[in-house]
N, C-alpha and C positions, 0 to 999 in steps of 0.2 A: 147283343149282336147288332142292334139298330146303330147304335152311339156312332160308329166312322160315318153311317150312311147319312145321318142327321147333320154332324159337321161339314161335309162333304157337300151337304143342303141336295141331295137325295132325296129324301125324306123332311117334310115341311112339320117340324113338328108340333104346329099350331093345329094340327087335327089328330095330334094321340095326347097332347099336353094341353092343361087349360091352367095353369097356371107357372110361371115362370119364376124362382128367386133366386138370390146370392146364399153360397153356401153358409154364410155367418144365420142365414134364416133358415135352416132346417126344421129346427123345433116348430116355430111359424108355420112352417108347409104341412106338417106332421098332423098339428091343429087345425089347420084346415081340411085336409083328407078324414081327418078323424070327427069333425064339425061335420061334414058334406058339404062343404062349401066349394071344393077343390075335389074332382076324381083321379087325374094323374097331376106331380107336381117334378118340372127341370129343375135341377139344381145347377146353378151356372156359377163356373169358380171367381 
């Protein structure tokens, strides 16, 4: 439900997201959240 608000720039989502990748790095983000290194991860296309 955030997603319009966030494109929209609504919603700054540098304070619910602390890491940002390209969709070809999912797996990458996945290991991170899964490491703790990352708690929420964007997926930008």
């Amino acid at each position: 439900d955030a997603i319009p608000q966030v494109l929209s720039g609504q919603i700054n989502p540098g304070r619910v997201f602390d890491r940002t990748i390209s969709l070809a790095d999912v797996p990458a983000g996945y290991q991170a959240m899964d490491d703790r290194t990352a708690l929420k991860v964007m997926v930008t296309p």
